[in-house]
C-alpha positions in Angstrom: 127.1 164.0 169.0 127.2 163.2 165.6 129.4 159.9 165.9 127.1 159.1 168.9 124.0 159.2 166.3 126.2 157.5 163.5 126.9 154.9 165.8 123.3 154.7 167.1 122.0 154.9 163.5 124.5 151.9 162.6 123.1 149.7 165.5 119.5 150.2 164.5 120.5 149.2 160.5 122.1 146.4 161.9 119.4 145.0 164.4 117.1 145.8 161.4 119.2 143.4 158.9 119.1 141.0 161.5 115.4 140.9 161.5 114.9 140.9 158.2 117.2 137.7 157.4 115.6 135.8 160.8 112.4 136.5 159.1 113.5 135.0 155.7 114.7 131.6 157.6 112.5 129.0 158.2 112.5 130.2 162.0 114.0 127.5 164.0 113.2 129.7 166.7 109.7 128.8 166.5 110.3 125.7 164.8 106.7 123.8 164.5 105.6 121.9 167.7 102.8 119.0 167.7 103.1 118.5 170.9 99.6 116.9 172.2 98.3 116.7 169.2 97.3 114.0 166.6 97.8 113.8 162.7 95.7 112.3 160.3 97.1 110.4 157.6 95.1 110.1 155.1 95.3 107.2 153.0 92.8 107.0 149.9 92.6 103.4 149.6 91.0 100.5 152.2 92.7 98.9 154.7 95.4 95.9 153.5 96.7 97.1 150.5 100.0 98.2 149.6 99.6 102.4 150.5 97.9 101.2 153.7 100.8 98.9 154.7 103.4 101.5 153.9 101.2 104.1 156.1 101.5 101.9 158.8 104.9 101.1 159.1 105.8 104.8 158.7 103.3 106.2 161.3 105.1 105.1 164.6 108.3 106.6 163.5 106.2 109.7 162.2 105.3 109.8 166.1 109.0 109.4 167.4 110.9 111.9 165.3 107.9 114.8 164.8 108.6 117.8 166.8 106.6 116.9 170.4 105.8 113.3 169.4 102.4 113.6 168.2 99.5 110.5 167.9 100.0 109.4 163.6 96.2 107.9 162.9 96.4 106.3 159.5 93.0 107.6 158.3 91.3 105.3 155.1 89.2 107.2 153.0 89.0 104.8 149.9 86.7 105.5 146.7 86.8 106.6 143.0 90.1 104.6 142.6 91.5 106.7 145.2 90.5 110.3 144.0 87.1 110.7 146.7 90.1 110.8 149.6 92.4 113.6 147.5 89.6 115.2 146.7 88.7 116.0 150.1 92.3 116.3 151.2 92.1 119.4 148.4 88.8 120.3 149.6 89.5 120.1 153.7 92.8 120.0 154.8 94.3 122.8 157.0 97.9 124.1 156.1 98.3 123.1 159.9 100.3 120.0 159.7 97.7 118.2 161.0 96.3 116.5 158.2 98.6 115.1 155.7 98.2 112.8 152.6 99.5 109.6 151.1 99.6 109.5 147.1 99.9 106.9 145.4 100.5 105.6 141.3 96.3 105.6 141.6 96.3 108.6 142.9 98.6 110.2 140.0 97.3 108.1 137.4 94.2 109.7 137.3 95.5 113.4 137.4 97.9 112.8 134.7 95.7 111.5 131.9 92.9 114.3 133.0 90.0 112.1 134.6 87.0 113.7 135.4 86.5 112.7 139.1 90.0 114.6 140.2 89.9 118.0 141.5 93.0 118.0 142.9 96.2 119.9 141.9 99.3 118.4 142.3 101.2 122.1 141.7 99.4 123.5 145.3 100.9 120.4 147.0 104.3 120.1 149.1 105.6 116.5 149.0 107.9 115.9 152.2 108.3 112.3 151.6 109.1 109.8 148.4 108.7 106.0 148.2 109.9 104.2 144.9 108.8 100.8 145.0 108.4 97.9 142.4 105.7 95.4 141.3 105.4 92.1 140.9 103.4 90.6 138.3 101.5 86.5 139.1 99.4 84.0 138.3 97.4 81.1 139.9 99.7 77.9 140.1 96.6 76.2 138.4 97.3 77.4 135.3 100.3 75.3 135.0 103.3 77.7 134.3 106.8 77.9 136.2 108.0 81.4 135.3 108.0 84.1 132.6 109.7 81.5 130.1 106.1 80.2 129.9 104.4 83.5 128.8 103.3 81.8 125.4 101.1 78.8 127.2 99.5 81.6 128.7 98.1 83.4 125.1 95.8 80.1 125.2 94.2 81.2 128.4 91.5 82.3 130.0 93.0 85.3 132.0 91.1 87.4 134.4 92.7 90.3 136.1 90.7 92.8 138.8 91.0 95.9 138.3 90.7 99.3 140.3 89.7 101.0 137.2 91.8 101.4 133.9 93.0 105.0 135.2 94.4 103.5 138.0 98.0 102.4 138.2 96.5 98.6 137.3 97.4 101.0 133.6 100.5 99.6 134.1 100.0 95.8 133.8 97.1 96.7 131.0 99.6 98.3 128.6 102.2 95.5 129.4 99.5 93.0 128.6 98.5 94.6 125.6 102.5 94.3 124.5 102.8 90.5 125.7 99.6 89.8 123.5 97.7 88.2 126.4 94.4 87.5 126.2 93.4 89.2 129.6 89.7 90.1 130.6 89.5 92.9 133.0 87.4 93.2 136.0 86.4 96.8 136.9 85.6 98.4 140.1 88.3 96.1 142.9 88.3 98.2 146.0 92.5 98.9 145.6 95.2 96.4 144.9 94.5 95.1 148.2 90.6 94.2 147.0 91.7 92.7 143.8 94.9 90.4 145.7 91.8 89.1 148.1 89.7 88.2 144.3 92.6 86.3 143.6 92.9 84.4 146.8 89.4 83.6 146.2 89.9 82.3 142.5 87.7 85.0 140.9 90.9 86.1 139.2 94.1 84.0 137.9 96.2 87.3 137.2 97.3 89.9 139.1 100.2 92.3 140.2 100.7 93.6 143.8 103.0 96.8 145.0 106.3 95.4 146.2 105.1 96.5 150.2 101.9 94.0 149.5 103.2 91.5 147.4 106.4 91.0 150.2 103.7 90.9 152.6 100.7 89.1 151.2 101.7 87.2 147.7 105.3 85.6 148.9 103.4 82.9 151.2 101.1 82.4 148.5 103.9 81.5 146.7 105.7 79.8 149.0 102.5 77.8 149.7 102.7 76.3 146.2 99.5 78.8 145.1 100.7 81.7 143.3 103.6 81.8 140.5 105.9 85.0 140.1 106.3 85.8 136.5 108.1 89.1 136.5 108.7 92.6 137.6 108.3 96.6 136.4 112.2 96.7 137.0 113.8 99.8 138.1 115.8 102.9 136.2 119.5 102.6 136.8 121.8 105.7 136.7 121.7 106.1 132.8 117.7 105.8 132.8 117.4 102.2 131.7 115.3 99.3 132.8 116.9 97.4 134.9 116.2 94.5 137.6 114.4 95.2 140.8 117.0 94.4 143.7 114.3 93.4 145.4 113.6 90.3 143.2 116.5 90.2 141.1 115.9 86.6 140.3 112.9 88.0 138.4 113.2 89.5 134.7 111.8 93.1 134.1 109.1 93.7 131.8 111.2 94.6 129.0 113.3 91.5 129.4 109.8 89.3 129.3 108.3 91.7 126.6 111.6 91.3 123.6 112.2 87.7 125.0 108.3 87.1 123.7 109.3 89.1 120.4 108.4 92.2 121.4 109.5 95.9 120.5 111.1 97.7 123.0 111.0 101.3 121.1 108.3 103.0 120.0 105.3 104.6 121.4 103.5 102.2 122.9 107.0 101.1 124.6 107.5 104.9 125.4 104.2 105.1 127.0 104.5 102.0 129.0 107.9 103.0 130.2 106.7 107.1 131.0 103.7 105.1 133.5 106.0 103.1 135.0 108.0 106.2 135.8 105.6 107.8 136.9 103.5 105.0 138.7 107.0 103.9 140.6 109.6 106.0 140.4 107.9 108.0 143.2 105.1 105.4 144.1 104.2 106.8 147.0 104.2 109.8 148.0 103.1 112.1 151.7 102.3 115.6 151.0 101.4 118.3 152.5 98.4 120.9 151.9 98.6 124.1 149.9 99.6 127.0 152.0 101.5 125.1 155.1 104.0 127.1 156.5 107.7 126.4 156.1 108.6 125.7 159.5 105.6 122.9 159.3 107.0 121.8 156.1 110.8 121.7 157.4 109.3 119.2 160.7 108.3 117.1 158.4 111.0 116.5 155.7 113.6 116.6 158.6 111.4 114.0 160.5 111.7 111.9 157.1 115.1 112.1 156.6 116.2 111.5 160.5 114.3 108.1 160.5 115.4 107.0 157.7 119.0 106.2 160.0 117.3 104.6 163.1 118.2 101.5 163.4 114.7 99.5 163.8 113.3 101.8 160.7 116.3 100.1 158.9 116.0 96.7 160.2 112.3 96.3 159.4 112.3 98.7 155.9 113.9 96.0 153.5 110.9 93.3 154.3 108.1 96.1 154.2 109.2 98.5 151.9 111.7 96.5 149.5 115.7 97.6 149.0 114.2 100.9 147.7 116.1 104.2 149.2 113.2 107.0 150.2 113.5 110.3 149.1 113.0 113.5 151.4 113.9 117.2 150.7 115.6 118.1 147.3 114.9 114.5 146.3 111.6 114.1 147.1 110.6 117.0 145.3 112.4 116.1 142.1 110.7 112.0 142.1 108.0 114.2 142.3 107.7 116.4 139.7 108.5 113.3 137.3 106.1 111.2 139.3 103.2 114.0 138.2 103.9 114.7 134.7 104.1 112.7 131.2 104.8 113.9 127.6 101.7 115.1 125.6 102.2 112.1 122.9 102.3 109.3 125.5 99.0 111.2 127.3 97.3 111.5 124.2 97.9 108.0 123.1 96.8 106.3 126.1 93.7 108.7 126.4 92.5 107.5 122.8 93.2 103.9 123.7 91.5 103.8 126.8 88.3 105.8 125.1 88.4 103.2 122.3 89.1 100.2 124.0 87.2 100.2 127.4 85.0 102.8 127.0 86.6 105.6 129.9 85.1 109.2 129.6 87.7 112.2 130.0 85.3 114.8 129.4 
């Protein structure tokens, strides 16, 4: 009797230890299922810009490789230089896997330098997917220069660039401006890059810089129609942490090339703070996320999804002329382009805080 009850007493330990561990997985068994079902991708910025064309090429393979193949609706919700649509992401979105969001550089911008419209939290967010892109900076063929070698013809013009707002990620081009001593007038209040690529089109601006997804898309045949001039790109970090070309233009300098080659400094804090926003703003450019509170099995459909498309073969035949020679980060990877994509050091934040306050009049508090 009492080795009947020892052995008894060792099953039920057993089947108990069993439990518990199945319980601490992230259930395969009842591995997340959208079967039927339709997600909404919420994108915060109009339709035509850079976010909304990399949405859109990622949605149908969303749809093949999601558990159950569900409908992918790229949803637009554009406003407050992208912070109305994360804001009601924050406000509304069901830890259901239902509703998912697309960052973006405007999106972080704001958050990092503590911008009054955001009520979002970046900490209560699970990102699944990463994009790194690039940027490519232009101008209107009209105004006569080749390339970057003719930066210094362009201090004795009349430069107009549109803007989103100056926390949005056209920060970037303003602090590289500011170190290429050009005299650029900013026009607030563009409805995304997208808004501000059609201004130039239509010659209310001769300045401008797209997302490497819209510039591949929209700017190269204005370029190649003899209309718009590429002068340079943000560049990319190579393994040690340096600038260096974007493979996707590499017969384009960087901005730090441009800025020394114009007599530049390429140290110091303004340098710092360029190069911490361009971290931030492209390192992990883009960014889908999920809401606070989604379950892991949700969580694990969708950074496996990610990381299984990023093999099919269409997905890599079409990625390089939508998305740039970029790799895309999902799982451990995505979550560390993450947490540098939403922080920056207190100097850099508090220098670019008082400049913006001083120079274009932007409220924080």
């Amino acid at each position: 009797m009492r080795t009947i009850m020892h052995t008894s007493r060792r099953r039920l330990i057993k089947a108990a230890v069993a439990g518990a561990l199945a319980a601490s997985l992230p259930l395969a068994a009842h591995a997340a299922d959208f079967r039927g079902k339709t997600i909404d991708f919420v994108i915060p910025f109009p339709v035509a810009g850079g976010s909304d064309v990399w949405a859109r090429f990622y949605a149908p393979f969303m749809t093949k490789y999601l558990p159950g193949n569900p409908t992918v609706v790229v949803k637009n919700v554009p406003g407050g230089g992208s912070t109305r649509g994360a804001n009601e992401f924050a406000e509304r979105a069901k830890p259901d896997g239902l509703t998912i969001l697309g960052t973006s550089g405007s999106t972080q911008f704001p958050y990092l330098l503590g911008d009054t419209r955001v009520r979002y939290e970046y900490k209560d967010w699970t990102p699944v997917l990463a994009s790194p892109t690039g940027g490519v900076v232009f101008v209107n063929a009209n105004l006569g220069v080749k390339s970057a070698a003719d930066i210094a013809a362009l201090r004795k013009a009349k430069l107009i660039y549109g803007s989103e707002g100056a926390t949005s990620l056209s920060l970037v081009p303003m602090l590289a401006f500011r170190q290429l001593d050009l005299p650029v007038q900013y026009v607030f209040g563009m409805k995304a890059r997208g808004g501000a690529r059609l201004a130039f089109e239509r010659g209310e601006s001769n300045i401008d810089y797209q997302t490497s997804s819209a510039y591949l898309a929209s700017v190269v045949p204005l370029v190649k129609a003899g209309k718009a001039v590429p002068l340079f790109s943000w560049g990319v970090l190579d393994a040690s942490g340096k600038l260096a070309r974007d493979p996707t233009f590499p017969d384009l300098p960087h901005v730090g090339e441009v800025i020394g080659a114009a007599g530049g400094k390429q140290s110091g804090l303004e340098w710092d703070t360029l190069m911490a926003f361009i971290t931030a703003g492209f390192g992990a450019q883009k960014i889908v996320v999920l809401p606070k509170g989604t379950p892991k099995d949700i969580v694990a459909a969708y950074s496996q999804a990610f990381g299984k498309m990023q093999s099919d073969p269409q997905f890599a035949a079409t990625k390089e002329k939508i998305l740039g020679e970029y790799p895309q980060a999902t799982g451990k990877d995505a979550e560390t382009l993450y947490r540098v994509a939403t922080q920056v050091s207190p100097a850099s934040r508090y220098w670019v805080r008082e400049h913006l306050v001083q120079n274009y009049g932007v409220k924080f508090e």
